[in-house]
SETOR-938941 format. One line per field, with one value per residue (C-alpha): residue in three letters; x, y, z. Coordinates in nm, 2 decimals, decimal comma. Example, Ala and Ser with C-alpha at 12.3 -4.5 7.8 and 13.67 -1.06 7.14 Angstrom:
residues 2
residu <- ALA  SER
x <- 1,23  1,37
y <- -0,45  -0,11
z <- 0,78  0,71
end
This chain:
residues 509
residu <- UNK  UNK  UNK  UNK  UNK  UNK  UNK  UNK  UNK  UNK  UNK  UNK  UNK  UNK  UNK  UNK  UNK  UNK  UNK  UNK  UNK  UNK  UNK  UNK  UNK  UNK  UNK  UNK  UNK  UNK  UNK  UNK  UNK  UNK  UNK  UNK  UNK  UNK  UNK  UNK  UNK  UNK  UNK  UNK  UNK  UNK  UNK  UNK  UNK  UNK  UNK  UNK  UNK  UNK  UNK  UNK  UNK  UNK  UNK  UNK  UNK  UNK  UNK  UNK  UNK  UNK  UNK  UNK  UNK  UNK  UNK  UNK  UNK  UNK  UNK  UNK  UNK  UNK  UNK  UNK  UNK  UNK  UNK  UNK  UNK  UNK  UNK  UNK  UNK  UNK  UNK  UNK  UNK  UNK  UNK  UNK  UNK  UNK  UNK  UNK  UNK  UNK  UNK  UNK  UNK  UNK  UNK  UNK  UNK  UNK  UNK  UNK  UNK  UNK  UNK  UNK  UNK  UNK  UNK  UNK  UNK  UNK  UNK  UNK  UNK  UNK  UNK  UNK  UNK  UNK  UNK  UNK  UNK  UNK  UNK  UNK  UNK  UNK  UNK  UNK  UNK  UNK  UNK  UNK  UNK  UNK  UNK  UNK  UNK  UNK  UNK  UNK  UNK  UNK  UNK  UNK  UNK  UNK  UNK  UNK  UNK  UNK  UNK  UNK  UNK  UNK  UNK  UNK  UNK  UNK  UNK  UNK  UNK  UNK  UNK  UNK  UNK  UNK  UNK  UNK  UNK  UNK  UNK  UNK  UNK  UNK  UNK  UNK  UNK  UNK  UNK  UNK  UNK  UNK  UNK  UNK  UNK  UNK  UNK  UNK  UNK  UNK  UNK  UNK  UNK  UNK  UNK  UNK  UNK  UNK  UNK  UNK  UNK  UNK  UNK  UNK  UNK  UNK  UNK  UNK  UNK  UNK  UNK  UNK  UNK  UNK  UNK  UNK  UNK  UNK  UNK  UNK  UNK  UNK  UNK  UNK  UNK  UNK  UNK  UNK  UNK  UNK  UNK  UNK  UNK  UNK  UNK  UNK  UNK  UNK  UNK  UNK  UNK  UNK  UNK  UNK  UNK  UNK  UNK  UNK  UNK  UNK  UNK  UNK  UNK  UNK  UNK  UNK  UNK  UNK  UNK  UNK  UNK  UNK  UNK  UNK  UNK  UNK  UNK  UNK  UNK  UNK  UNK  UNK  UNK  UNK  UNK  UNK  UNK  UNK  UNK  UNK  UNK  UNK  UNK  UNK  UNK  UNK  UNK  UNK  UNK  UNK  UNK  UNK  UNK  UNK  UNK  UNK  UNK  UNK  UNK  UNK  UNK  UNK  UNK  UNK  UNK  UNK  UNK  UNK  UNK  UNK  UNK  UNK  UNK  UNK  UNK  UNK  UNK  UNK  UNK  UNK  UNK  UNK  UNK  UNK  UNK  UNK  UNK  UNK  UNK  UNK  UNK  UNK  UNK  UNK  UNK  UNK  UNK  UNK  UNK  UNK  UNK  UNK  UNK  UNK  UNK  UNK  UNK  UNK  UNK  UNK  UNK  UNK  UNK  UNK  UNK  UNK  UNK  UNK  UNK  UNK  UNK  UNK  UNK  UNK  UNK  UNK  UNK  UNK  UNK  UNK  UNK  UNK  UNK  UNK  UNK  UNK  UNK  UNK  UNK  UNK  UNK  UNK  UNK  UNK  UNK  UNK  UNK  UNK  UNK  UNK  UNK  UNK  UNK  UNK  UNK  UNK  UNK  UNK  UNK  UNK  UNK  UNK  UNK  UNK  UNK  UNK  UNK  UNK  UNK  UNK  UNK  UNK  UNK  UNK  UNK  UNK  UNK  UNK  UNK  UNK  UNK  UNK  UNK  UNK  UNK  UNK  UNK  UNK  UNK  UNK  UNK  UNK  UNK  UNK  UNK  UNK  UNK  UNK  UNK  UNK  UNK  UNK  UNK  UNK  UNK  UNK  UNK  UNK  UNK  UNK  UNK  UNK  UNK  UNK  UNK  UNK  UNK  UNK  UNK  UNK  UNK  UNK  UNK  UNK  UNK  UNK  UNK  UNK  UNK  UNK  UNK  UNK  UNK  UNK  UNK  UNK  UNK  UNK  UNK  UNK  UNK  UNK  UNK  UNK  UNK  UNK  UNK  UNK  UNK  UNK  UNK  UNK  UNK  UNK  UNK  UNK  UNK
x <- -0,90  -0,86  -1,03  -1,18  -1,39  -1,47  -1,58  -1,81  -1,94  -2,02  -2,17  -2,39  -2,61  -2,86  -3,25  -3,35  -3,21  -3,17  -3,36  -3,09  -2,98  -2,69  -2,92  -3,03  -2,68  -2,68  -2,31  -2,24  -2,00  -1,72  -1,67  -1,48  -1,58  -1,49  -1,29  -1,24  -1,01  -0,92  -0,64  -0,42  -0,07  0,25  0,48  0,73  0,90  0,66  0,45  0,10  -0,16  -0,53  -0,69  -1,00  -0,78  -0,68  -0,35  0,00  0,10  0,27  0,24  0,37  0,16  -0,09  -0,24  -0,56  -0,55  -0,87  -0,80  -1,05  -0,92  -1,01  -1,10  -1,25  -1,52  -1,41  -1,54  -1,85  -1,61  -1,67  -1,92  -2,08  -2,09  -2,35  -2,31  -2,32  -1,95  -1,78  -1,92  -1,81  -1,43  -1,53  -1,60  -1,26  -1,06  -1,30  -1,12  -1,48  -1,41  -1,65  -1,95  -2,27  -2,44  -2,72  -2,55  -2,35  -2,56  -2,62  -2,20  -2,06  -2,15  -2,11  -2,38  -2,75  -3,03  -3,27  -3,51  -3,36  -3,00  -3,14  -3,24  -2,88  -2,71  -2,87  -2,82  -2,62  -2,26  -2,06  -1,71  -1,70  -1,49  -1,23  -1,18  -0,90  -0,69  -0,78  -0,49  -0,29  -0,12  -0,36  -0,30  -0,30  -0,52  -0,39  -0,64  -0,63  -0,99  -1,10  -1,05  -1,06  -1,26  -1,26  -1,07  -1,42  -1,58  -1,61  -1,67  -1,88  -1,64  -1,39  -1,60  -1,67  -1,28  -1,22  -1,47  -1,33  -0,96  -0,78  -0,67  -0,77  -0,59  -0,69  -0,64  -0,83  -0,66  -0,52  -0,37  0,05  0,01  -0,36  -0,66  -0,74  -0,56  -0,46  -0,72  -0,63  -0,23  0,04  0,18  -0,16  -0,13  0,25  0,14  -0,15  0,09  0,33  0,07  -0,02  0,39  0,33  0,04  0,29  0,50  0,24  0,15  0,45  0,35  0,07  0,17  -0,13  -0,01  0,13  0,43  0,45  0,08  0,04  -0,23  -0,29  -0,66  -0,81  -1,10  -1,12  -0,82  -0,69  -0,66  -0,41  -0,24  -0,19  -0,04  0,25  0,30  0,34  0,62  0,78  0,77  0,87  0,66  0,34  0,20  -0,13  -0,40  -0,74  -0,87  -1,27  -1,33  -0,94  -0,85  -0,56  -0,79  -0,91  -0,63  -0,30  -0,11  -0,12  0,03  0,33  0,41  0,52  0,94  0,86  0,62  0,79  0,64  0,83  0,86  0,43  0,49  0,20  -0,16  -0,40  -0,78  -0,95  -1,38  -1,52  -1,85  -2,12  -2,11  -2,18  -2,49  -2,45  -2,66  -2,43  -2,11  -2,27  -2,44  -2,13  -1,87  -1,73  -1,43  -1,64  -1,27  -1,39  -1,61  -1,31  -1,01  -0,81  -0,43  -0,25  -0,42  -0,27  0,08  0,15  0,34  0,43  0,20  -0,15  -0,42  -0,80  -1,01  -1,38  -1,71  -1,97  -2,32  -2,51  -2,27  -2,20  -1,87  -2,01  -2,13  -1,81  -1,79  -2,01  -2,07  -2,19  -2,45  -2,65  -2,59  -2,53  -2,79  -2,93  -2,88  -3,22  -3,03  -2,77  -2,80  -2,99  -3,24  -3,14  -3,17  -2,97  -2,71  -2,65  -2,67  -2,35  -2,21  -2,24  -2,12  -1,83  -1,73  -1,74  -1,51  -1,29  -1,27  -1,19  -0,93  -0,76  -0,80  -0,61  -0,34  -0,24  -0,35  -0,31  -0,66  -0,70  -1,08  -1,03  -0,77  -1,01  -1,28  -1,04  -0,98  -1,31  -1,56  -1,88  -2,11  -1,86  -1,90  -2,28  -2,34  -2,49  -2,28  -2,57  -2,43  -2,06  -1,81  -1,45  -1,11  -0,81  -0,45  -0,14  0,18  0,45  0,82  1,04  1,38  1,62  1,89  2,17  2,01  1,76  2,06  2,20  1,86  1,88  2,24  2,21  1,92  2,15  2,43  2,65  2,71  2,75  2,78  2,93  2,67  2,38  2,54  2,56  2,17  2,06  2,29  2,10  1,73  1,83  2,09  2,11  2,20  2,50  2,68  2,94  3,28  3,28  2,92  3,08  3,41  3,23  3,01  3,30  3,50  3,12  3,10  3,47  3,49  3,27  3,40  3,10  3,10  3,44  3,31  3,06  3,34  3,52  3,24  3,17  3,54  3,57  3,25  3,33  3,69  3,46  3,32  3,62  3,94  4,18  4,07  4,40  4,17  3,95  4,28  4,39  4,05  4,06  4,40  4,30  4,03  4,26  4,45  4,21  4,16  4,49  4,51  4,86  4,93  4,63  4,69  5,01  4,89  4,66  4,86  5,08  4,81  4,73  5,05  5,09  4,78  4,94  5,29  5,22  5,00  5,15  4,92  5,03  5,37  5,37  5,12  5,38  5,69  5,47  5,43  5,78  5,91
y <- -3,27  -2,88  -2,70  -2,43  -2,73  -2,92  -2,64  -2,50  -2,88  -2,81  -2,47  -2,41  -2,66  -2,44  -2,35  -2,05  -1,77  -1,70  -1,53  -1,37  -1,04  -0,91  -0,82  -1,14  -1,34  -1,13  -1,14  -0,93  -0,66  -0,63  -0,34  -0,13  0,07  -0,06  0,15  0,11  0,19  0,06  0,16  0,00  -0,05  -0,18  -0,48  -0,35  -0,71  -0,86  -0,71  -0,75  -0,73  -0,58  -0,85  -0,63  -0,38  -0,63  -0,55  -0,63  -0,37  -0,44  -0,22  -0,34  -0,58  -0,38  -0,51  -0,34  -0,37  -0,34  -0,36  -0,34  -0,25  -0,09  0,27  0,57  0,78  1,14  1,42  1,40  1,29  0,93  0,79  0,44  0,17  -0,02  -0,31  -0,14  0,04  -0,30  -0,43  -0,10  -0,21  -0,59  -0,41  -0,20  -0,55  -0,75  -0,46  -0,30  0,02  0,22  0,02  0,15  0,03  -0,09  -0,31  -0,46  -0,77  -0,87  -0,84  -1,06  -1,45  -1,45  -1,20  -1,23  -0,95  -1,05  -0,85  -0,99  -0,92  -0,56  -0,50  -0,63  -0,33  -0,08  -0,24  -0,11  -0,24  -0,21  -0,05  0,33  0,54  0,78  0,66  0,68  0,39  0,34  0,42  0,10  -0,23  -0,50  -0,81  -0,86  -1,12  -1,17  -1,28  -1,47  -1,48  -1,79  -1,89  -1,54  -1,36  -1,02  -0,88  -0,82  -1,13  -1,20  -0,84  -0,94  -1,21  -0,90  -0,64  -0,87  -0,92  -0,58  -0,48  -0,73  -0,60  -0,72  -0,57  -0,77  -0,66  -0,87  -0,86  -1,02  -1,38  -1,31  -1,44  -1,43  -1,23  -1,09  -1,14  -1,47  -1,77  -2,09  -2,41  -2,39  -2,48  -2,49  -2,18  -1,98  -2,09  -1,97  -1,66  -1,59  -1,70  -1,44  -1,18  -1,28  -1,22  -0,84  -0,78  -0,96  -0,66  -0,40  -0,47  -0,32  0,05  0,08  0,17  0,02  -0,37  -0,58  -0,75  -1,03  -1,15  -1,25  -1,49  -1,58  -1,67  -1,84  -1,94  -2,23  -2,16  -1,91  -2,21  -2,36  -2,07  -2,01  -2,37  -2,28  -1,96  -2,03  -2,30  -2,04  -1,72  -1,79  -1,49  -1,65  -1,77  -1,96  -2,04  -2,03  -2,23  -2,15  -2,46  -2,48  -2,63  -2,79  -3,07  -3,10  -3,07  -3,17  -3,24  -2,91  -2,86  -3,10  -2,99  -2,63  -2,58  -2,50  -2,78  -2,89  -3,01  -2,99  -2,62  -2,61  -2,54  -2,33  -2,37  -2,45  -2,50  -2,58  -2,54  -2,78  -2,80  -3,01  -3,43  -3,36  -3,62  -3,90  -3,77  -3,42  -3,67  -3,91  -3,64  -3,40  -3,66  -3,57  -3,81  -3,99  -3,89  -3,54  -3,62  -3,80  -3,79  -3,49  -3,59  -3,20  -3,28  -3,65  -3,57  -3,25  -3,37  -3,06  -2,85  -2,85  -2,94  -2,90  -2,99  -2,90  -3,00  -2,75  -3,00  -2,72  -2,49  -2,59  -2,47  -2,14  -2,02  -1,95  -1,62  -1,32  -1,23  -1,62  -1,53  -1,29  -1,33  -1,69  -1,93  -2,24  -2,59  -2,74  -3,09  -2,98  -2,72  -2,64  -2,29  -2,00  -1,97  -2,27  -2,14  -1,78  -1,98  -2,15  -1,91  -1,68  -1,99  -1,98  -1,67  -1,71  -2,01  -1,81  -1,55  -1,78  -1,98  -1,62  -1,50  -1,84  -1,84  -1,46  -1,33  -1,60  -1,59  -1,89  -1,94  -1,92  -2,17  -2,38  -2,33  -2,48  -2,74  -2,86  -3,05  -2,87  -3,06  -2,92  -2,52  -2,63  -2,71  -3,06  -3,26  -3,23  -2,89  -2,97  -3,20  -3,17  -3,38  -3,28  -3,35  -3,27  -3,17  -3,46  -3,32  -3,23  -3,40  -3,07  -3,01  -2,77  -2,51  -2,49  -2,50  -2,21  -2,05  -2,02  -1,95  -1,62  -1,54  -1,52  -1,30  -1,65  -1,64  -1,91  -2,17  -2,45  -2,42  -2,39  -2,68  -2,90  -2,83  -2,93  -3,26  -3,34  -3,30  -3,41  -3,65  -3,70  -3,35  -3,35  -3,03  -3,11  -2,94  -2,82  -2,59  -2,50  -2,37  -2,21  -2,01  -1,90  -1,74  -1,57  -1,38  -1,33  -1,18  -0,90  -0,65  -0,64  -1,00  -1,09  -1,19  -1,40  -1,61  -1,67  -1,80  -2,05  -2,17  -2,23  -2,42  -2,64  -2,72  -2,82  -3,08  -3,13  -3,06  -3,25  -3,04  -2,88  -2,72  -2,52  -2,43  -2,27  -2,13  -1,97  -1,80  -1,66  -1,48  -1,36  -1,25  -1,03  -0,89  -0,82  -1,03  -1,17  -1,32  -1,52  -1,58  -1,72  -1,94  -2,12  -2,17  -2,34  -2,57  -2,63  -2,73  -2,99  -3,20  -3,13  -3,05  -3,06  -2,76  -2,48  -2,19  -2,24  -2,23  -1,94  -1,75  -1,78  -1,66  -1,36  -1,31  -1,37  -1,09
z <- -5,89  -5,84  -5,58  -5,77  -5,94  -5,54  -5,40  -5,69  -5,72  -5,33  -5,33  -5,67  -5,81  -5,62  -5,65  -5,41  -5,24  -4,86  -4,60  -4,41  -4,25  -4,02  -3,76  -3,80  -3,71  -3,41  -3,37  -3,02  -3,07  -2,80  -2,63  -2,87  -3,22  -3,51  -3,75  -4,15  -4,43  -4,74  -4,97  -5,24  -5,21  -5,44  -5,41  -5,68  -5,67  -5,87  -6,22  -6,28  -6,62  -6,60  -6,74  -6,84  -7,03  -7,28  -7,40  -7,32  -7,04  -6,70  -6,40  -6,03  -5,84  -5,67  -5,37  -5,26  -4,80  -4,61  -4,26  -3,92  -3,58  -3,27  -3,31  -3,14  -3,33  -3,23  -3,54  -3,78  -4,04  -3,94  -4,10  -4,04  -4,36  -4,49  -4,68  -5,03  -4,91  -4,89  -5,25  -5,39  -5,28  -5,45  -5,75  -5,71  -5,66  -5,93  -6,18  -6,27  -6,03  -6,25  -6,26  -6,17  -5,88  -6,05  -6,22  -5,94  -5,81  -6,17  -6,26  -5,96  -6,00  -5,61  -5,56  -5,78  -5,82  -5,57  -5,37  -5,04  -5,17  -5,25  -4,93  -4,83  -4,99  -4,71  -4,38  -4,20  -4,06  -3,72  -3,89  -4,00  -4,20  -4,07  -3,71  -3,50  -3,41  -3,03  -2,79  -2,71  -2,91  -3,07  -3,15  -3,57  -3,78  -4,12  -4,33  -4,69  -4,88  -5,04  -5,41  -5,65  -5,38  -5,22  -4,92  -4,73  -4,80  -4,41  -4,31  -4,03  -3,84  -3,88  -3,75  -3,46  -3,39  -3,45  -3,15  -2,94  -2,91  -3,28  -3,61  -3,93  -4,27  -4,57  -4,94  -5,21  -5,39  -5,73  -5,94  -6,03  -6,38  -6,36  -6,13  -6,26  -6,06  -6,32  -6,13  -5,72  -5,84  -5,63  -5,83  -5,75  -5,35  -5,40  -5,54  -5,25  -5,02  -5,11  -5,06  -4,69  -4,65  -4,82  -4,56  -4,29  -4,37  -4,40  -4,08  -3,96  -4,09  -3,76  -3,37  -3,26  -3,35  -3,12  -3,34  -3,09  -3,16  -3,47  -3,63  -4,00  -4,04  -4,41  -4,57  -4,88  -5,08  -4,86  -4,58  -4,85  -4,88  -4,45  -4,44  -4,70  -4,52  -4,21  -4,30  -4,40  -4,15  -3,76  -3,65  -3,68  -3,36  -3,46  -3,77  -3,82  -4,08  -4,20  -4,40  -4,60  -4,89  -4,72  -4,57  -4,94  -5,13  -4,98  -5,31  -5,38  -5,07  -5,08  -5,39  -5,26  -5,23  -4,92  -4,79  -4,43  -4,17  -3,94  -3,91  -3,88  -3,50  -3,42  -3,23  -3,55  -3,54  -3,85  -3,88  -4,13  -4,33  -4,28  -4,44  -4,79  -4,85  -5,10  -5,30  -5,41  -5,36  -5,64  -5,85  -5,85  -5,89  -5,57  -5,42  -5,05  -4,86  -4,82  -4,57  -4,39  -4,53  -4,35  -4,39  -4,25  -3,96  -3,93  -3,99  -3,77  -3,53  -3,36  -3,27  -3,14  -3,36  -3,30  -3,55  -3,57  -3,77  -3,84  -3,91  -4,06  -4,25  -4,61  -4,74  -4,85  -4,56  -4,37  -4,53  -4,47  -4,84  -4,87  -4,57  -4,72  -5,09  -5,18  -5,36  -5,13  -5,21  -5,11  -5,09  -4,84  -4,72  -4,39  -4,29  -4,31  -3,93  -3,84  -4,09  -3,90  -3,59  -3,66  -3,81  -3,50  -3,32  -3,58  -3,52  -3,10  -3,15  -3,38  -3,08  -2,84  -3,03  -3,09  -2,71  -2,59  -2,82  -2,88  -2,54  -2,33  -2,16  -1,94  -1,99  -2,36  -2,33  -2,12  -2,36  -2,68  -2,51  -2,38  -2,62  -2,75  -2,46  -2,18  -2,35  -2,38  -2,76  -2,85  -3,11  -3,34  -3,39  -3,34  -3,33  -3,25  -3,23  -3,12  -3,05  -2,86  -3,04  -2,96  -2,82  -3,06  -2,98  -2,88  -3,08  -3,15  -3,27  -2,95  -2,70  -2,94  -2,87  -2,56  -2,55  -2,75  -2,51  -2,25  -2,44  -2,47  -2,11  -1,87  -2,14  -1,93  -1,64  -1,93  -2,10  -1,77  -1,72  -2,06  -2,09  -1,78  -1,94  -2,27  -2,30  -2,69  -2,76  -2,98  -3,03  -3,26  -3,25  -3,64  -3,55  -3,23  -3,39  -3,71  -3,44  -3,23  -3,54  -3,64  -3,31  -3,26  -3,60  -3,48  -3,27  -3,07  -2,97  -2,94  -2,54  -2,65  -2,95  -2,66  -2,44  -2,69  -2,75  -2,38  -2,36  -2,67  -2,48  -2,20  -2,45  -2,65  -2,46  -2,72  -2,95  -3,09  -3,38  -3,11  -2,93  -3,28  -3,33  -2,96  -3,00  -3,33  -3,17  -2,90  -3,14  -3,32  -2,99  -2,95  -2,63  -2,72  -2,41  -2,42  -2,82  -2,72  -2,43  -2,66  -2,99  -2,76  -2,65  -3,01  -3,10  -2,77  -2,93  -3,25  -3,35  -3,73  -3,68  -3,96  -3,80  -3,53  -3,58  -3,78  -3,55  -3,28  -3,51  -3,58  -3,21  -3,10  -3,41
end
């Protein structure tokens, strides 16, 4: 079953609207100002339609950015937003830029003309225009919106990291040849996926990131999306999941080229919805197994997994935009009050998950890995599981690591020390000799070939291959005397050795 069609069964089905307000969710702002901007920019690599213009005409995929950092308010050109700025960028990325206004709560099916969503438009937010980048580097939170939805649609949880020390860049999910994605496919989480690796490079265009802190945060589809991603890139260093699609759709996760899990390494924390009652599981033909069945979180084996259940947030309400604009279902869902409650409580958790895995903070670390009754929250609110990441057996390629940390020195002595931890650690002689020609190839590591020659003697010392291999990159050294030495060697273990032979008539000539 596709997740567009899940999470719709979830969400709509609904009767009234809410009673809800930003002032209302009373999320405290940290200590810094929040600054804004929004701008479009172009992946060339890939072409894109305008669904809306209805003809046959590619352009370059745009890929509108919004992005919330730390920021000092300096010149009257600032100006602070209200909520009526953001849905003016929806309508931008929705491909309706010239819309009126007055037409916009009617337009969006996310949205609805209601006198409390009127009164939504005017209140006022925490980010403003034209603000400074504060002094200083920030660690980065790349975000990935939930099915077809808009890079704002959790304004507030970004204005709330922003003010508490992070950058948050986000672009809205589209789909591969227009806005439209196929049915939650693995082509469409492909396609998103390759988006949060544009902004993953965007990110590199500000001072004020830290490149070394990097988290990639989802919501629905755009959890889906994270997991793909971050089997991919290295530089990630933890996930945040608001309700993903990967816990509800996992096929559509194993069916990605890319799907490994072995390289899912990273801190992740995922905040699920409320039980969905019997009664929307029967009437909306909804599999039971959502309410348990969460099988990314039972096969990561390497990294650490915390898992969390939200028992009065329904799957819309992870987002901002859901908040204040969404329809209630009066057979889920809970009050408004208890809704912005959690949602607050959402966003602290989000904060602290962040804090102990990009900037190390030991009471945020202690926090994550308490239960809700030890950080004071009664498991009528929420519940949480969690599990440590097993050790990955270390191989080759994390001896070679560390090696290449140290400049490929003092292999033998690094060697001795690892054997001793890990005893199974195989570095075969063929990777060993492949890597030594690499580095003695190039002129600047001609040391370092060496290094790793002598150390894979040290393991091999019969080897009359690695004796050949060691003279040759004498040679291109132009160390004869030690070229000489070792083709010698090489042809002791094995007389039959033509390279040899012929690398010494060369030398004698």
């Amino acid at each position: 079953m596709r997740v567009a069609i899940l999470i719709i069964c979830i969400i709509l089905a609904t009767v009234s609207y809410g009673q809800t307000s930003l002032k209302e969710i009373n999320l405290n702002s940290g200590k810094h100002k929040v600054g804004f901007k929004h701008y479009t920019a172009i992946d060339s690599t890939r072409i894109y339609r305008i669904h809306n213009e209805f003809n046959n005409q590619f352009v370059n995929r745009p890929i509108p950015i919004s992005i919330w950092y730390p920021a000092t308010i300096e010149n009257n050109n600032s100006k602070q937003l209200a909520v009526l700025d953001y849905l003016e960028i929806l309508k931008e990325e929705e491909e309706w830029k010239n819309l009126p206004n007055e037409f916009l709560l009617d337009w969006f099916s996310d949205l609805g003309d209601t006198p409390q969503n009127r009164a939504h438009l005017s209140e006022k937010v925490n980010a403003f225009s034209n603000a400074k980048f504060l002094e200083g580097k920030f660690p980065v939170v790349v975000y990935a919106p939930s099915y077809q939805s808009s890079s704002i649609e959790n304004f507030a949880l970004f204005e709330y990291l922003a003010s508490n020390g992070f950058v948050v860049i986000s672009s809205p999910s589209r789909g591969t040849d227009t806005r439209w994605l196929e049915g939650a496919t693995t082509k469409d989480m492909e396609t998103q996926s390759r988006d949060v690796e544009f902004l993953l490079k965007e990110i590199y265009k500000y001072e004020s990131i830290d490149f070394d802190k990097i988290a990639l945060m989802g919501f629905s589809f755009g959890g889906l999306s994270n997991a793909i991603t971050v089997m991919k890139n290295k530089n990630v260093s933890s996930i945040v999941s608001l309700d993903g699609a990967e816990r509800y759709n996992y096929t559509v996760l194993e069916k990605s080229p890319y799907f490994n899990l072995d390289k899912f390494t990273i801190p992740y924390i995922h905040f699920a919805q409320k039980e969905i009652p019997e009664e929307v599981l029967t009437s909306d033909k909804i599999p039971a197994e959502l309410n348990y069945k969460f099988q990314l979180y039972d096969s990561l084996q390497y990294s650490n997994v915390y898992s969390y259940k939200f028992h009065d947030l329904t799957h819309s309400y992870f987002g901002s935009i859901g908040i204040l604009f969404a329809t209630r279902d009066k057979r889920q869902d809970k009050s408004d009050i208890k809704i912005m409650a959690s949602y607050k409580l959402l966003s602290e958790h989000t904060l602290q998950f962040l804090n102990a895995t990009l900037e190390n903070d030991n009471s945020a670390k202690e926090f994550i890995e308490n239960s809700p009754y030890q950080n004071g929250f009664s498991e009528t609110l929420i519940s949480k599981k969690m599990k440590q990441k097993d050790t990955k057996e270390f191989d080759y390629k994390d001896f070679n690591d560390i090696a290449l940390n140290q400049g490929y020195q003092d292999l033998i002595p690094l060697y001795k020390k690892v054997i001793a931890k890990h005893p199974k650690l195989e570095l075969q002689e063929g990777m060993l000799n492949t890597l030594g020609l690499r580095l003695s190839f190039n002129r600047k590591t001609i040391k370092q070939g060496v290094n790793v020659f002598l150390l894979a003697l040290h393991i091999y010392p019969k080897s009359a291959n690695l004796y050949d291999s060691l003279a040759e990159s004498y040679l291109y050294n132009k160390d004869f005397k030690n070229a000489i030495s070792n083709f010698k060697k090489s042809l002791e273990l094995n007389p039959e050795n033509q390279n040899a032979i012929d690398r010494l008539k060369q030398l004698k000539e």
